[in-house]
Structure formats: C-alpha cells, structure tokens
C-alpha positions as CSV (number, residue, x, y, z in Angstrom):
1,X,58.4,29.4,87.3
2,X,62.2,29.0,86.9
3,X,63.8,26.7,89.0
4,X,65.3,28.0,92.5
5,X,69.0,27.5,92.9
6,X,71.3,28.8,95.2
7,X,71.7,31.9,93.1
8,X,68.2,32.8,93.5
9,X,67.0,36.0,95.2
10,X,64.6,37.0,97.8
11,X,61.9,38.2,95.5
12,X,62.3,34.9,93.3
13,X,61.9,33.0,96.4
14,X,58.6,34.4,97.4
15,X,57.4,34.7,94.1
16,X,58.2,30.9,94.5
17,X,56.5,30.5,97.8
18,X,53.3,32.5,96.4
19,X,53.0,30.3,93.7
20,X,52.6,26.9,95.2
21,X,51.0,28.2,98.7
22,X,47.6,26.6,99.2
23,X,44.4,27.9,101.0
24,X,43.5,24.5,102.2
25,X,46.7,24.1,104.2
26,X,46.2,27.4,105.6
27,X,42.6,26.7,106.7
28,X,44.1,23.4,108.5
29,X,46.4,25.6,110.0
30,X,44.2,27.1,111.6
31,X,43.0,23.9,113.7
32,X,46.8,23.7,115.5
33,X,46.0,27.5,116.4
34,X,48.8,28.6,114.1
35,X,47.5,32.5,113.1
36,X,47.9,32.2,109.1
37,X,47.6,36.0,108.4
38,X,51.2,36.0,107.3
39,X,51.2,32.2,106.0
40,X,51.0,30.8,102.6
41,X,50.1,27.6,103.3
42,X,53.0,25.5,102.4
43,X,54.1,22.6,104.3
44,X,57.7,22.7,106.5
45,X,58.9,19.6,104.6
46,X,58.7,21.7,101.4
47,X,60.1,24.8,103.1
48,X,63.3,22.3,104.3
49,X,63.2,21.2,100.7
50,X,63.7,24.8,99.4
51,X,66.2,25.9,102.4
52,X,67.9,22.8,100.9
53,X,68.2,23.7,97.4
54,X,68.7,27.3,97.8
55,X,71.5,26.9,100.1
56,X,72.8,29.4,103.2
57,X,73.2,32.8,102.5
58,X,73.4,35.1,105.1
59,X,72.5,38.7,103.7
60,X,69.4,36.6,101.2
61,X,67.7,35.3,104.5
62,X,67.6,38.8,106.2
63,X,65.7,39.6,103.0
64,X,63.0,37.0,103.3
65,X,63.0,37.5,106.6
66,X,62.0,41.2,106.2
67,X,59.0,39.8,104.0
68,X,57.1,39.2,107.2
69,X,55.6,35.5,105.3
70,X,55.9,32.6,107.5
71,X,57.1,30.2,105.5
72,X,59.6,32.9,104.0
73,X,60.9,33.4,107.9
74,X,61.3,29.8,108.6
75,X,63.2,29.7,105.3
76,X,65.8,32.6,106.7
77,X,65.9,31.0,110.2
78,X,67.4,28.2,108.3
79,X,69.6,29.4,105.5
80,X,70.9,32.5,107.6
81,X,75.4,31.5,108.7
82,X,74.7,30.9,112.5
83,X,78.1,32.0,112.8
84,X,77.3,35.8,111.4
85,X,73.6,35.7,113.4
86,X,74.3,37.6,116.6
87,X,72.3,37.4,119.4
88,X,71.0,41.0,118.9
89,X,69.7,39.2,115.5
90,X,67.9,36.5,117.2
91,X,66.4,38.9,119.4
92,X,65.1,41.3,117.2
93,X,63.5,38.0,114.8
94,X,62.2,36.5,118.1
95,X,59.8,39.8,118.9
96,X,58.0,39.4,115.6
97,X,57.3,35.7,116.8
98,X,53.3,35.9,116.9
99,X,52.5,31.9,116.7
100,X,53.8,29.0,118.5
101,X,54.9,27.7,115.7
C-alpha cells in the first residue's frame, strides 16, 4: 500500500482505510452502541493521524464523504476548509448522522 500524502485521492484513501480496518474494533464498537454497518473498524486516533498527513482539501473530503464509511466521514469532517463549508453543507452531512458518535 503506497503511502498517503496530501496528494492522495479519495479512492486511495479508502482503499487505505479498507486495508488496515479491523473486525474486532468493530465488534467492540458495538458495546458503546455505535451501529458499525458503515464502519471499518479503525480507531479515531488513526483517522486524526491520516486527516493529519493527508492534509485539508476541500473538494477530496466531499468525496470520502460521499463514501457513506464512517471513518472515511470523520476523515472529511476534518480535512474539508471550514471556510468553503456552508451551512447548507453541514446540514445536508448532519441528516446522514445515524450514530452518536
């Protein structure tokens, strides 16, 4: 798996996210009564890590967060320019919300 940069793209991302998720940490999702149909199982400190390294970019995180993957949306939520996200945005992300997480 090549390394994720800031020039990575939304497929290589999830590609990226697919590869290291992890069925355990989905099952103990599951005991904080987070749903984990859409999860992969990957920890937020490694998402942070990734939003981190991949850097903001506005149009990239619309992508991922058209993938409907959990960790993929947290990933948007944080690497999308808050100064380009309009409240429409934030509304129309916030009604696919299904967790409290």
């Amino acid at each position: 798996m090549a390394e994720l940069s800031p020039q990575s793209s939304a497929d290589e991302i999830v590609a990226y996210l697919r590869s290291i998720g992890s069925e355990e940490n989905r099952r103990g999702m599951l005991r904080y009564g987070i749903k984990i149909e859409r999860a992969l199982g990957i920890p937020h400190g490694v998402q942070r890590q990734i939003a981190k390294k991949i850097k903001r970019n506005h149009e990239r995180a619309f992508e991922l967060w058209q993938t409907g993957i959990m960790e993929a949306q947290f990933i948007a939520s944080v690497t999308a320019d808050p100064k380009r996200f309009s409240a429409a945005d934030a509304r129309q992300w916030a009604a696919s919300f299904d967790s409290w997480d």
